[in-house]
N, C-alpha and C positions, 0 to 999 in steps of 0.2 A: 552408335546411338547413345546421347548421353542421358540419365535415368532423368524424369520432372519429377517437378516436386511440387504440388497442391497445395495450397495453404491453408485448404479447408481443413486438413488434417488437422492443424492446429489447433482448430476449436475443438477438437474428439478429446485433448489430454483435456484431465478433470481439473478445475481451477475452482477456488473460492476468490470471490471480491472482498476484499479486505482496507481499511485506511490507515497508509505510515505517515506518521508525524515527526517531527525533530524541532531542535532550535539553536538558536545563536544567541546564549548563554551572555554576550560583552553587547548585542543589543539589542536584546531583551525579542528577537522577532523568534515567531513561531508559522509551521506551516505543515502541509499533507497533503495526502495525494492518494488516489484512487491506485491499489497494484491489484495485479491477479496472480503475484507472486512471492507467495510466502508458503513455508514450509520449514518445518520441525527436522531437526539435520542428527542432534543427539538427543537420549531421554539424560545420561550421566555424561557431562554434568545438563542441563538443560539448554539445547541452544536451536536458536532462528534463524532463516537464512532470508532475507530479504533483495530483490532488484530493482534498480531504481535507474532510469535514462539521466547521462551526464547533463543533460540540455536541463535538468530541472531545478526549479529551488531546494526541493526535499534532499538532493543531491549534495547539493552544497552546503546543505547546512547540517546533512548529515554527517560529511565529511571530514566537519569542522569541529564538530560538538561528538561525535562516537557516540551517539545515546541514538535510541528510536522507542519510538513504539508503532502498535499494533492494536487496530482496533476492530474484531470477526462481527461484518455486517450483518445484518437480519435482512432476510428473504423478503422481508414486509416493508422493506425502506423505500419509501418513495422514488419515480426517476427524478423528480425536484431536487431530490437530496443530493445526488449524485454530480451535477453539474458544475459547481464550484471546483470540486475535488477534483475532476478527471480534465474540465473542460476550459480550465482558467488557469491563469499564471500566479502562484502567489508574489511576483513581484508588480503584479498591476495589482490584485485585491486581497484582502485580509480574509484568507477562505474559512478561519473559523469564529470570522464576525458574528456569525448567524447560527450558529449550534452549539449544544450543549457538550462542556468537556471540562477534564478539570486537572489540572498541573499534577502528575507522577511523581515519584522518588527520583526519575532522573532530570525533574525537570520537563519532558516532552509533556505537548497535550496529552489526552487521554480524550478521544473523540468515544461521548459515551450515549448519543442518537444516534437513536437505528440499529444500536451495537448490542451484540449479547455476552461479549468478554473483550478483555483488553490486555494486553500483556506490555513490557519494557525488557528494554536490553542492552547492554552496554559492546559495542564492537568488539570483536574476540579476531578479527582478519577479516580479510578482504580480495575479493577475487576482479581481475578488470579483466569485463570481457571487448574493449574497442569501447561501440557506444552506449554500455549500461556496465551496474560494477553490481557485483554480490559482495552484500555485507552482511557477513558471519555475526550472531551475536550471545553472547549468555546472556539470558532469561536472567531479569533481577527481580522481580515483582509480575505477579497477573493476577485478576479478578473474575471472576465470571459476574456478570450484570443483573442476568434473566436467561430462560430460557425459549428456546425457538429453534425454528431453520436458520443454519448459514446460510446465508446468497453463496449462490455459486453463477459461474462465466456463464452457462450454459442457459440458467434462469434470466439472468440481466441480458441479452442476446434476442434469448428465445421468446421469455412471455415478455421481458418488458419493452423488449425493441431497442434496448441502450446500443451503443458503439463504439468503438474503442478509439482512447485520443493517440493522434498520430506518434507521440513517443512511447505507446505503449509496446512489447516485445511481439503481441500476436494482431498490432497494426494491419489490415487490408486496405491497399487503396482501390477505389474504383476506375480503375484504369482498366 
């Protein structure tokens, strides 16, 4: 008998909602995306480990340019807020037509609605896992905004009713 595997387990590990930005520096495009996965990897020297589905623009342009950022969402943020970011392609719309941010040291946005801190980071390696890649990075700059609750998976989920887009790692379909 071979073991099942639940995938409700998945929503048990602790997650925050977070937004990674990048750009493409030769033409001038910028872009983001809703992850639930970011995580502090060393304090010395300081670094971030971000994932990200090959299928995406964040992906690509991540790829392209080695910069990101990172922007720790507020518990308070709208599900309006949300939708551009998780639920849209930035090659069909300009996801941060509509919100407030403002150009980093490396260049990436800095999504600074909704957000209570924002960090950047320059790629330091790269892990390919198939169809998503971890990209390792040193911390070159962060800010804290304001203070508040981080959104966590569990809140977006639970109280707000959000749901996860199909590239995301902890994706359920209703099958």
């Amino acid at each position: 008998m071979s073991p099942a595997i639940d995938p409700n387990v998945f929503r048990d590990l602790s997650y925050g909602l977070y937004i990674v930005t990048s750009r493409d520096e030769d033409q001038g495009r910028l872009n983001g995306q809703i992850v639930n996965t970011v995580i502090q990897v060393t304090a010395e020297p300081p670094r971030v480990a971000v994932i990200i589905n090959k299928k995406n623009l964040t992906h690509e342009l991540l790829s392209q340019s080695k910069v990101f950022a990172v922007s720790v969402l507020d518990e308070a943020a709208p599900m309006t807020f949300f939708g551009p970011f998780g639920f849209r392609s930035g090659r069909d719309i300009d996801k941060l037509s509509k919100v407030r941010f403002k150009q980093g040291v490396t260049g990436c946005p800095l999504v600074t609605e909704h957000a209570l801190s924002v960090l950047e980071a320059e790629v330091f390696d790269l892990i390919d896992l198939g169809t998503h890649t971890i990209f390792v990075g040193d911390v070159v700059n962060t800010e804290v905004l304001r203070t508040g609750s981080p959104l966590t998976y569990r809140h977006y989920h639970e109280v707000l009713k959000g749901k996860s887009s199909p590239n995301a790692p902890t994706y359920m379909s209703n099958k």
